[in-house]
N, C-alpha and C positions, 0 to 999 in steps of 0.2 A: 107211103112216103119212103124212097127210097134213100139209102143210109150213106153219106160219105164214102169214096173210097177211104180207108183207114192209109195203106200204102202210098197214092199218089199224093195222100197229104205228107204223108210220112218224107215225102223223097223229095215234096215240093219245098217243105220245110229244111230239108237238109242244104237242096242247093242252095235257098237264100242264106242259110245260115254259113256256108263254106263263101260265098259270094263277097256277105259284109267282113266275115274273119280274113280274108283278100284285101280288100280295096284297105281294111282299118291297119292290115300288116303295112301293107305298102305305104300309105299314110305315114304312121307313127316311124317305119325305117328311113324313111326321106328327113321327116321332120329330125331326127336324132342324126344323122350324117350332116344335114344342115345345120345342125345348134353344133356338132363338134366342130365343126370345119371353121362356123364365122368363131369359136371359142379359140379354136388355133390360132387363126388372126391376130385377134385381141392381143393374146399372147408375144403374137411375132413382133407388131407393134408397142407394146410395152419395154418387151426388150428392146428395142431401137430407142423410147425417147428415154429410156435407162441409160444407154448407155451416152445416146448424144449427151444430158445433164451429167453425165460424170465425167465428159472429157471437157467441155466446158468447164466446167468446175475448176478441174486440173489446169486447163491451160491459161485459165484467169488468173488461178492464183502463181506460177511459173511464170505470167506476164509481169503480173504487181512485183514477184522479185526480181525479176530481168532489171525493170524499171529504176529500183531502190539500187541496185548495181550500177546503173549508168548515171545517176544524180551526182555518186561517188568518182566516179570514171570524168565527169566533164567538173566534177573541184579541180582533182586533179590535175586534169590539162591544164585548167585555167591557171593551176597556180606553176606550172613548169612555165606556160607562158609569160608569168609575171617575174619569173627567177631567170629567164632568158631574158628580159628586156631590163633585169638587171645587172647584167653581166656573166650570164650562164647558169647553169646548174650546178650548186652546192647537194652534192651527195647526200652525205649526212643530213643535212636540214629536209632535201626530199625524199632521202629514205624516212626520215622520222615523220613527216607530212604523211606519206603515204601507209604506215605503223598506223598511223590515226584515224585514216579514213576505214582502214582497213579493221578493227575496233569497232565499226558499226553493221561491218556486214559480217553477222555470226554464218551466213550461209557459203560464204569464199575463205576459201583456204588459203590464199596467194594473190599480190596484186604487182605485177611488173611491166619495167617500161625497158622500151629500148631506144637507142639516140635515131639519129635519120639513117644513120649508113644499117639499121637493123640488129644491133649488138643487143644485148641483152646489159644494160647499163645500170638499172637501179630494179628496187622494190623487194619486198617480202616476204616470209609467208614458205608456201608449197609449190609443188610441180617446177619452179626454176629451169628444171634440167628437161620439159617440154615447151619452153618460150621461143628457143633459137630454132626448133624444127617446124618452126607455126609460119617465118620469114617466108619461106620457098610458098607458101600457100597464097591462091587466089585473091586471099581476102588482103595481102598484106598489099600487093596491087592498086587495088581498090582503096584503098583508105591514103596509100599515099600519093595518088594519082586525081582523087576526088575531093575537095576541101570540105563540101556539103556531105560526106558518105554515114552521116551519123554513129550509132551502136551497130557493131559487125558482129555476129557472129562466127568464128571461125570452124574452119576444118574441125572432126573431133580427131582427136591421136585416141587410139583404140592399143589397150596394155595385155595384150593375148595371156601372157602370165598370171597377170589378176582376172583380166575378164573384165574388164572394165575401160570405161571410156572419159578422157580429159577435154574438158569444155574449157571454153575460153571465150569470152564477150572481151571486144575488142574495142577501142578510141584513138580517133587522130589526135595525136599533139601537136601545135602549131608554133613557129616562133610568131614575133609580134609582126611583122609582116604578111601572116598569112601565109606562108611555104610552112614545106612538111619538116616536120622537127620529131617524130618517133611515132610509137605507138603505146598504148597501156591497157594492158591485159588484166582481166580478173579470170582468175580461176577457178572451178567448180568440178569436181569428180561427179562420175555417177553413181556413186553412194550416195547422195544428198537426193537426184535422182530417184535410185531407188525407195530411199525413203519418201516422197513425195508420193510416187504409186501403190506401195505399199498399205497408204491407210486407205484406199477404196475396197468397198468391199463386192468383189465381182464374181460370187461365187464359185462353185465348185468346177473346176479348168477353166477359170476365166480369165485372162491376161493383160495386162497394163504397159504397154512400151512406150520408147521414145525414141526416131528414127528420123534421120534428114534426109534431104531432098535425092540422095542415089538410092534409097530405100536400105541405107544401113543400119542394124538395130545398135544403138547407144546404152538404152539402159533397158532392161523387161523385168518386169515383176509377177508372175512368179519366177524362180529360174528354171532351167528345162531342166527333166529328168534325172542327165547325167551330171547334175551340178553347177553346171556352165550357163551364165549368169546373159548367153547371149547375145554380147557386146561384140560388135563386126559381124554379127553373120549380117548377112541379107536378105531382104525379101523378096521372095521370087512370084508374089500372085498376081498374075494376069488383070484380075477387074481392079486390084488397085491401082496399077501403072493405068488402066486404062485411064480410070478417073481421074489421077496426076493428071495424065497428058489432054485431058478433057479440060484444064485449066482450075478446075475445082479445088478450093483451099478446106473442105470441111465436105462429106458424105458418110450416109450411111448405108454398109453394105453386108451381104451373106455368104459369106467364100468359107474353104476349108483351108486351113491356116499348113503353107508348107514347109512352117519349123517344127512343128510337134503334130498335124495332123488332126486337129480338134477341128470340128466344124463349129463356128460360132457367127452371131452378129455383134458387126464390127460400125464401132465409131471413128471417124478420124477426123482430125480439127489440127489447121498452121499456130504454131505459138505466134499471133500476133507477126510482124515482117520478118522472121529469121528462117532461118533453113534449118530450125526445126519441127517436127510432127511429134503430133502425139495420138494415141490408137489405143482405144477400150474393148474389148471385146467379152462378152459373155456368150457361155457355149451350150450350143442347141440342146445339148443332153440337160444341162443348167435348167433352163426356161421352161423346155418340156417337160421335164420331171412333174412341175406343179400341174402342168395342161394333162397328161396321163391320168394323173392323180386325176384331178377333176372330169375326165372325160368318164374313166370309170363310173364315176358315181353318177354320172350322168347317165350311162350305160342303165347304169341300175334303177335309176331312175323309170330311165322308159320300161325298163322292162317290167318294172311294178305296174307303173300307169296304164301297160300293154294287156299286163295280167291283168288287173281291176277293171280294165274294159272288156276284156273278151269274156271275164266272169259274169261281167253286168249282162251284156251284148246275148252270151248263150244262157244266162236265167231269163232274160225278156222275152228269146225267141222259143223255148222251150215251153213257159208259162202260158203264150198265146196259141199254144199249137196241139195241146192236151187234148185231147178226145175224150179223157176218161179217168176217173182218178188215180187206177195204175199208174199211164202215165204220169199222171201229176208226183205219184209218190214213187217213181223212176227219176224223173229231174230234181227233184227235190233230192233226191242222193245225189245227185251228179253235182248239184249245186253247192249243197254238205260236203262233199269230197273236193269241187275246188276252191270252198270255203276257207278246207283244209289247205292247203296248197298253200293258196294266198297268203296265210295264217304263216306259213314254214319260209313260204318266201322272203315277208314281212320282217319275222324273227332273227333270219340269218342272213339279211340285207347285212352289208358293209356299213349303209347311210341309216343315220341315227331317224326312224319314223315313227310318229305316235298319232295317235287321232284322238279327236274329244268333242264331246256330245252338244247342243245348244247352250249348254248349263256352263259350259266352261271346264268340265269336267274329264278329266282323263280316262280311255277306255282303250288302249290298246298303247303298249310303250314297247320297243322290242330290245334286241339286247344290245344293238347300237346303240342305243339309249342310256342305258345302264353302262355303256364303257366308256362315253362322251362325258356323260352329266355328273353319274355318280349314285346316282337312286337304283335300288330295283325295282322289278316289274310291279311287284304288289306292296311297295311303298308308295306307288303314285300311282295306282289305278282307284278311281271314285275318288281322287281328290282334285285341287285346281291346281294347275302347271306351275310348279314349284321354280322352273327354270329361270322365272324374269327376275333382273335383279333389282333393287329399291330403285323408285325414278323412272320404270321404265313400263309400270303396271298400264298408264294410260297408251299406249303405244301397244302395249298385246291387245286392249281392246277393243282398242280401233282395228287393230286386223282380226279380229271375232269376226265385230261387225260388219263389216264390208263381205265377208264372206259369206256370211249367213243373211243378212238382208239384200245384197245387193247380187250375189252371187256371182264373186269376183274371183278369177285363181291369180294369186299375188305370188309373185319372187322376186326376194329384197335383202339384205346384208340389214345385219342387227345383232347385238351384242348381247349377250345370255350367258349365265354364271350356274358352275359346278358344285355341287355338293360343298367345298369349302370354300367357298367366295369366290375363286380364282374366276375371273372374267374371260370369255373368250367369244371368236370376232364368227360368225355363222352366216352361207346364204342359205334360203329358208325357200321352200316352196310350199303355197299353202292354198287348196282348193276342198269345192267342199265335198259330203257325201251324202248320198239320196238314200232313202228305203227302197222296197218293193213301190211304194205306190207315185216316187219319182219325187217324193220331198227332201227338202235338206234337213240330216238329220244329226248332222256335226260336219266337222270337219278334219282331213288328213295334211300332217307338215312332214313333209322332207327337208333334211338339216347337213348341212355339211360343216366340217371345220378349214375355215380360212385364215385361222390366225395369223398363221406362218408368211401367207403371201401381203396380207396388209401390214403386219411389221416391215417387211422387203420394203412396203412401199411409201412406209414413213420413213426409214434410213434414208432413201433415196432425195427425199425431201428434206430431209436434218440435214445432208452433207451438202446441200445446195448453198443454206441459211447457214453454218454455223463451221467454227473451226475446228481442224480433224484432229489435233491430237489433244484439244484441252476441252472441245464439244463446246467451246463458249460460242456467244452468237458470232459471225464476220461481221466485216465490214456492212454489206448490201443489208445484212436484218439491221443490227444497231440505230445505221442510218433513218431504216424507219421507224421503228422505236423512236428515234429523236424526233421524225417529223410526225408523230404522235405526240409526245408529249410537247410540241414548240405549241400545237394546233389547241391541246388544252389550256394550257398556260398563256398564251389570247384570249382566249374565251373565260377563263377565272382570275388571269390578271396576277398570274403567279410569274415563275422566270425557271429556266431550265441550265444546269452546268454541264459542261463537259470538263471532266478528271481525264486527265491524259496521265499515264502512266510509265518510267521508262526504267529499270532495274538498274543500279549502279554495279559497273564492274563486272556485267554477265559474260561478258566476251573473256577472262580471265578461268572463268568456272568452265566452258567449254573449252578451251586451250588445255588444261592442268587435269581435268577430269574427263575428257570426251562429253559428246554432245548427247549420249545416252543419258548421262547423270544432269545435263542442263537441259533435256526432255522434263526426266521427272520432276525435275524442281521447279518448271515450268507448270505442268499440272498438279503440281502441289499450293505453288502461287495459287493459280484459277481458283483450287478448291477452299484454300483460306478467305478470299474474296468473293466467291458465292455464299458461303456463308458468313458474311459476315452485310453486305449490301442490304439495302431495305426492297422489301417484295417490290415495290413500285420500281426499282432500279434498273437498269443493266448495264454489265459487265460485257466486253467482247477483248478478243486478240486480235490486234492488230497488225500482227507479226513481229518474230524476232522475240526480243523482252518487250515490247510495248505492252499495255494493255487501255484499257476505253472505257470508262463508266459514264454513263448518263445519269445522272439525278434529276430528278420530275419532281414537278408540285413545291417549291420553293415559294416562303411565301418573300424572302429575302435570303442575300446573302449571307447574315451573320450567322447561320446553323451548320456551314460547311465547314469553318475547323474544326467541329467539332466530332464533323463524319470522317473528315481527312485522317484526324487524332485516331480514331478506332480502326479505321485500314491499317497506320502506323503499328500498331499495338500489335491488332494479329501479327504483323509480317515481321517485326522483330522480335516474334519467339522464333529459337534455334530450328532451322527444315535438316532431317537426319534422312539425307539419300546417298543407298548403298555404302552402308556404313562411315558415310563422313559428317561432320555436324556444318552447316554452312548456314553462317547470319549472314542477311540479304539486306540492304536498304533500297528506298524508290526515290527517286526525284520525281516530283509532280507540278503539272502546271492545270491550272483553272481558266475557263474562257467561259460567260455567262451570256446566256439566252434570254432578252431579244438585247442587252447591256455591250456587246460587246460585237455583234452581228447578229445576222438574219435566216444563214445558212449550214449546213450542216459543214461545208467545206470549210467556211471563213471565221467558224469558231474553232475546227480542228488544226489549224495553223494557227492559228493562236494562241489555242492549248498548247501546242508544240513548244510556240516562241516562248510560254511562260515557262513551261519544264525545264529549260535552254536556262534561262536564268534562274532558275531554284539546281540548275548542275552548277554553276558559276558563282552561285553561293555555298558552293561546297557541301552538295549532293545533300541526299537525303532529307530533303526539306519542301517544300511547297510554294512556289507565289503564285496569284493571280496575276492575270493580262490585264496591262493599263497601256492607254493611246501613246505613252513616252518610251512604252517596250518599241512600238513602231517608227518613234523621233528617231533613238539610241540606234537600232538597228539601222536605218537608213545614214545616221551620224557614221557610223561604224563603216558600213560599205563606203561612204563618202572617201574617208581617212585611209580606209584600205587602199583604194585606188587611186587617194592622192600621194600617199609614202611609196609608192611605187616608182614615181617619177620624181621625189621631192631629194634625192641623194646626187641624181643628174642633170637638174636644175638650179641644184644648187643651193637649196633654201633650207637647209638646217647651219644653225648656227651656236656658238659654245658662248653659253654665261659663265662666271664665274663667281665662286663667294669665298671671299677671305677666311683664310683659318691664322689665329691672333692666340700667340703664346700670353698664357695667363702670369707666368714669371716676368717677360721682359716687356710685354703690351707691343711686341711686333708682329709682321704678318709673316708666318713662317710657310704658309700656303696655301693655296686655292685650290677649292672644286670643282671641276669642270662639268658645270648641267646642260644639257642641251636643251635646245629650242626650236619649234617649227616655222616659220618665216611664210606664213599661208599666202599665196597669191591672192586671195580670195578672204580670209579671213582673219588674216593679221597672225599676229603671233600666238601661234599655241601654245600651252602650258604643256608636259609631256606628259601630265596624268592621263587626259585624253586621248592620246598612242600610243605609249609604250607597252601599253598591254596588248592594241593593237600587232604592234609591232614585235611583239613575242607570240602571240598565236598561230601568226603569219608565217615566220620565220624571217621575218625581216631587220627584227635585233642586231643579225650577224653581220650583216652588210653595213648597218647602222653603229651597231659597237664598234667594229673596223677603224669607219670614219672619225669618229668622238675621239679613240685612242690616238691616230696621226696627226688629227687637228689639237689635241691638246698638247702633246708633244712637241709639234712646230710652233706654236704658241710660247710654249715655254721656252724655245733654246731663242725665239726672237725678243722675250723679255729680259733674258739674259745678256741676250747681247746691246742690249738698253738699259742695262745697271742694276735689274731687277734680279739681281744674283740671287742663290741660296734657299728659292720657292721651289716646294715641292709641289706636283700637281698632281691632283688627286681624279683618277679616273673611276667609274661604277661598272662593275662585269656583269654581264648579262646568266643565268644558267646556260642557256643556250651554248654560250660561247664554251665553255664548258665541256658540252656534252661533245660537239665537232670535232675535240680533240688535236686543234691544231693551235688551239691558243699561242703556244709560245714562239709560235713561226711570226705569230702575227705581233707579237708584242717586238719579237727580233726587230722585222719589217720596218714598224714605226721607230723605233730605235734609232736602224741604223739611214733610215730616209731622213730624218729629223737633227740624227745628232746629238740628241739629247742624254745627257749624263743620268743612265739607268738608276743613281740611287735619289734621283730628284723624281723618279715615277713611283709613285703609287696606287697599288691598283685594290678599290673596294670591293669586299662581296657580302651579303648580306648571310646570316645565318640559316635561310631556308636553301640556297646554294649549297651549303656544306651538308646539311644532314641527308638530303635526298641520295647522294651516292660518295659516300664518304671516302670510300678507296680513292676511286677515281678524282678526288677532289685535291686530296689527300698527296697525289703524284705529280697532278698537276701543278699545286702550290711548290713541292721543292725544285721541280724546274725552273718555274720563277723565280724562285730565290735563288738557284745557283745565276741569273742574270743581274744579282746586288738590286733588283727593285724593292719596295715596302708593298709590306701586304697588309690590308686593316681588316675588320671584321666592322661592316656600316650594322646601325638599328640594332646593337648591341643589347640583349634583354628581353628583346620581342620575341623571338622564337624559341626553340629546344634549347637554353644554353646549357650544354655540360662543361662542369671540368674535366670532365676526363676526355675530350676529347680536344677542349682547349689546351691542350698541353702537350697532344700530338701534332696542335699548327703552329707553324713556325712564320707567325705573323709578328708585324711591330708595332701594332695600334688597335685598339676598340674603339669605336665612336657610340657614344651614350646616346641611345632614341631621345630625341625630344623631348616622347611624352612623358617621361621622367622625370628631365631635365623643367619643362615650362612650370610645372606646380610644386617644384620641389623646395621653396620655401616658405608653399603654405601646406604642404601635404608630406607629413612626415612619415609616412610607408615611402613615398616616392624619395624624398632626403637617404632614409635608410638604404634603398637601392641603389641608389645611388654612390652614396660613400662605400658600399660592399663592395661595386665595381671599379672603383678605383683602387680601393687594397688589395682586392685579388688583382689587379694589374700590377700594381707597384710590387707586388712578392713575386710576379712571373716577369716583372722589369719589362712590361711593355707600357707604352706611353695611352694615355689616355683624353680624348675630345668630348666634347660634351656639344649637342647641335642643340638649336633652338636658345640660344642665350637671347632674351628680348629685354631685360631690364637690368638697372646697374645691380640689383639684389640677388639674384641669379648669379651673376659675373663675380659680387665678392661670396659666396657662398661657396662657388664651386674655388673658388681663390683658397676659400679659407680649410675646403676637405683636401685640395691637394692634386686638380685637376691640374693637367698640363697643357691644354690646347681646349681652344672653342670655337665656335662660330652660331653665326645668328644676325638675326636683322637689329640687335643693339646695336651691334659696330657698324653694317650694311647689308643690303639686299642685294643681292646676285646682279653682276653687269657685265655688259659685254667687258670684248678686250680692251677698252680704249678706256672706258670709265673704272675698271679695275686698275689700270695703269696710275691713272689719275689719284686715285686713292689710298693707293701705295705708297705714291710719292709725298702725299700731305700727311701720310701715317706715320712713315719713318721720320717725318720732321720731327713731329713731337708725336712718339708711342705713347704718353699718359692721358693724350687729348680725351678721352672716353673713359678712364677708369674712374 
């Protein structure tokens, strides 16, 4: 029997075995170029929908305040249109108007108008001395040229000295025909700008700007290198013009950026129709970093996998090719020594690897292991994988199983905890391992740490859902939050509220302290009312001071004062930011689910509307929405734009009510009240306008009127025998503040003729204390013109002496509501006689309103009153029926006492 060659086995063995170490190289190198390349990918594409979601984000939320700017922007107009088609523009009254609107936009600094010829004629605020250089621009054009040209965006003026750039959203003003009457500008720096960009987090070189349609940079966040914030340079890259000119208002693209040189990918997205852009960029070194990182370990990965195959591969081919057991105990070294190898590879891997036996049992842990987890090597060898954290034990067994019975190589992300609990986020690769005789005899996990890159990738998602400087949820979560809990509350038959929330006087605290200190106190709010709402709840910001809570699970209304009550409590302890102490209150309105609407929009305007009237109840208070909020409001609009035309139609008219000396029982003068004369709905009382008519600015126009009509009234009663009545006019604040009062009192004066010590003009006690100087200059003007000045509703407000003493009036008129119970309510008798003695020691004459019975009339007879009026003697009437009753009064004065 002839014996084997030993050699051509020898050499026939070698080639197969260089053969398979071939073809399994070339394999495993493809396969590993192919897992990094589509892993770069991955990467490339993550950055891209990274960054599109954060200029979305941006440019949604810079739309929503564009938006809140132009609601303000077309009052406005509206009301210049309403003061033109009453005889022009009163300055004062529309600089004070536009003071007001401007009061709700904490984000503008300045709001100004110019008249048609382009002058810079009224408004607010900041920037002023950039309104007349905006004229010469394109857009001024446009807007006076277009009736329809809506919100403009104008030119930016770019301030080289700061580095910074002036916005301006722009509106047609129209007179009442429809031609061009100005325009009104809000103003906005790019400091607000850059605060916007600012809260994204775009990692390390990654840049945030915002640039219009010449590709000029306006605001950029970071700033460049050498300080310079940016503002005017321009952009010079090729694929983005191209894209512009491609028509595209939003792409995503890979350019190296040629203001600072940073390669990055780039999002960019139109604000909505303006010629502005906005542009996110994160930079390839940024995104790579984590891909390296990971490619490495991948690296290492295969090269273990490579090792543990080519070990397996040369013990296989080795073992079947023995002749003899020298050789057998030649490979069995070789095998021993890459055993070795393996062993050292394993150990001073990068990638945390362990292996462990059918039993569950750990047999190999190396020192990635021990620098990951926390264990050392011979803490956990022969014990079970200490790694999984409670909750999580059925999920490690299921991938035992699958590997050991099914003999599956799984790679999967799963969460696994350190030696001191801390949790962190792991992709894991886990296949299994054979003996010599090719059975599965445990299995090996390769573990990476991903923490870092799954945190990235929940931020990215938080900033989508929630707002950036207080983290509460926005708008778009809350929303569904509601339509969660409207969906439960059908189905168990409960009701759901919305709390609208709006901070009284915050625009005061950013004016006096900077809007850094009404940051904090904004995020000090949120954190009060996170903690303080029920788990079931949410809380959101809805910009500005607003804030949003949802209440779920209601089984009625009557539980919510009681939540309202505990909001209150937290937020009127003292907030101490940057060493100031500042007490805060909220007006709140309530709008209920399914009681009040169906939708998330239609109870948030109505929350709104209720807020509106818990401010007009003098802040800091709460109502709910009821159907008659929606009567009053349409009542309101009604009255608005009928007193608009109700002064040149003609239809106000002057009652009268006698004032009857309590000495001689004659009429020594009349009141002059006005009345509305409705086309449509008869005569109004003026409780139902005049507040109108003072919110509006309409008072002025209106007190004007009332003073010359009463005036000429009087000098033609006079001239009809009705000598020696004084008439008694009511002042508006308003009229007040305009500062031309006494032109205007001149005016009717000297139109009428009327002997100035027969006018006297009332002002109520909250007139005087609001601006007391000014009030103060005004009154002795007036009196150098010989008229009477009284103080009406005497008692009701602040009264001081000591400032009674600094007015040089000639009358108190006693409130009514003192006067009607004061001879069955002896606190009110007591007050009464008080305010007569303190008059009679300061020798001014005193009235008493509301006399309705003869007991009343001798009471106030008997303390020493000098003057009354009331529906005892008569009820307010025009001029003909006051004439009328004059004349039967002076016959016999005692007819009524």
């Amino acid at each position: 029997m002839q014996l084997p060659n030993l050699s051509r086995l020898r050499g026939n063995m070698v080639v197969r075995m260089a053969l398979s170490l071939l073809i399994l190289n070339v394999a495993i190198f493809a396969l590993a170029a192919f897992s990094l390349y589509e892993t770069r990918i991955q990467y490339e594409r993550r950055a891209e929908v990274e960054t599109r979601n954060l200029v979305q984000s941006l440019a949604s939320k810079i739309q929503a305040d564009f938006h809140t700017i132009d609601l303000a922007l077309l009052t406005i107009a509206d009301e210049a249109e309403r003061q033109y088609d009453t005889g022009g523009i009163d300055k004062a009254v529309f600089d004070a108007f536009i003071e007001q609107q401007l009061a709700r936009l904490p984000k503008v600094d300045g709001l100004w108008a110019t008249d048609a010829d382009g002058r810079v004629a009224y408004g607010v605020g900041l920037a002023r001395e950039y309104v007349a250089a905006l004229v010469g621009d394109g857009h001024y054009a446009l807007l006076r040229n277009d009736a329809n040209s809506g919100l403009v965006v104008s030119k930016a003026i770019i301030d080289p000295e700061k580095g910074q750039a002036q916005f301006f959203l722009a509106r047609r003003m129209n007179y009442l025909d429809g031609t061009f009457a100005g325009i009104i500008y809000a103003h906005t720096g790019s400091a607000q700008f850059i605060k916007n960009l600012s809260a994204l987090d775009v990692g390390s070189k990654g840049v945030v700007s915002l640039f219009n349609d010449d590709f000029t940079i306006l605001a950029r966040y970071p700033a460049l290198a050498d300080g310079n914030r940016a503002a005017g340079v321009r952009i010079a890259s090729p694929l983005l013009h191209e894209t512009f000119a491609a028509g595209k208002s939003n792409a995503t693209l890979r350019s190296v950026s040629d203001t600072d040189g940073v390669e990055r990918v780039v999002s960019f997205r139109q604000i909505g129709d303006t010629p502005l852009n906005l542009l996110v960029g994160i930079s390839t070194e940024s995104y790579l970093a984590r891909w390296k990182k990971e490619s490495a370990i991948t690296s290492v990965i295969f090269f273990v996998v490579l090792s543990f195959s080519l070990s397996i591969l040369m013990y296989w081919g080795l073992r079947k090719q023995m002749l003899a057991k020298k050789k057998i105990e030649q490979v069995n070294r070789a095998i021993d020594a890459e055993n070795e190898m393996n062993r050292i590879i394993v150990h001073s891997s990068p990638l945390a690897i362990y292996t462990r036996d059918k039993n569950g049992l750990v047999t190999a842990w190396n020192q990635a292991c021990e620098r990951m987890f926390g264990w050392a090597e011979a803490e956990v060898i022969g014990t079970p994988l200490p790694t999984v954290p409670p909750g999580k034990e059925d999920e490690s067994e299921e991938f035992r199983r699958q590997i050991l019975e099914r003999d599956r190589t799984i790679q999967t992300e799963v969460q696994r905890q350190r030696r001191d609990g801390t949790l962190i986020d792991l992709i894991v690769t886990m296949a299994a391992l054979r003996n010599a005789a090719g059975e599965i005899e445990g299995y090996l996990a390769i573990a990476a740490d991903i923490t870092e890159r799954k945190a990235a990738e929940k931020r990215v998602e938080f900033l989508a859902h929630h707002d950036t400087l207080t983290e509460l949820p926005n708008r778009l979560l809350v929303r569904d939050r509601f339509n969660q809990a409207a969906a439960y509350a059908d189905r168990e038959g409960k009701k759901v509220a919305l709390v609208f929330f709006d901070l009284d006087h915050f625009k005061a605290i950013n004016d006096s302290l900077g809007h850094s200190v009404g940051d904090d106190l904004l995020i000090e709010i949120a954190s009060r009312l996170k903690s303080t709402v029920r788990l079931i709840d949410t809380i959101s910001r809805q910009g500005g001071d607003e804030f949003l809570i949802v209440l779920s699970n209601l089984s009625d209304a009557d539980i919510i004062p009681s939540i309202l009550g505990k909001y209150k409590k937290k937020l009127q302890e003292p907030f101490y930011i940057d060493g100031n102490e500042l007490p805060i209150s909220m007006s709140i309105g309530v709008a209920l689910y399914p009681d009040d609407g169906m939708d998330f929009d239609t109870l948030l305007k109505k929350a709104d509307m209720a807020m509106y009237r818990a401010k007009d109840a003098g802040r800091n208070t709460y109502r709910f929405f009821d159907e008659q909020m929606n009567v009053e409001a349409m009542d309101q609009l009604l009255i608005r734009s009928g007193l608009r035309r109700a002064l040149e139609r003609g239809e106000f008219e002057l009652h009268y009510e006698p004032q009857i000396s309590l000495a001689t029982g004659k009429i020594v003068g009349a009141e002059a009240l006005i009345r509305w004369r409705h086309p449509e709905q008869g005569l109004v009382h003026p409780a139902k306008f005049i507040h109108i008519a003072e919110e509006s600015g309409l008072i002025v126009p209106i007190g004007e009127w009332v003073l010359k009509e009463a005036c000429r009234q009087g000098v033609e009663w006079a001239e009809q025998g009705l000598e020696g009545l004084t008439i008694a006019v009511n002042l508006s604040v308003m009229q007040f503040r305009r500062g031309d009062l006494e032109k205007t009192v001149i005016q009717a004066l000297d139109e009428s003729g009327m002997d100035p010590r027969l006018l006297e003009l009332e002002l109520t006690e909250s007139v005087l204390i609001q601006d007391v100087e000014n009030v103060l200059g005004s009154m002795h003007e007036l009196k150098a013109l010989d008229v009477k000045l009284s103080i009406d509703d005497f008692g009701t407000g602040y009264s001081s002496l000591s400032y009674l003493k600094r007015l040089d009036v000639d009358k108190l008129k006693i409130d009514k509501s003192f006067v009607c119970d004061l001879v069955r309510d002896a606190d009110d008798r007591a007050i009464v006689n008080a305010i007569i003695q303190i008059a009679r020691s300061l020798n001014l004459t005193t009235l008493a309103e509301g006399v309705e019975d003869v007991k009343i009339y001798a009471a106030l007879k008997e303390m020493g009153c000098d003057e009354c009026q009331g529906f005892y003697f008569s009820r307010p009437g025009n001029a003909k029926n006051f004439k009328a009753y004059y004349l039967d009064r002076q016959d016999n004065p005692l007819k009524m006492m």
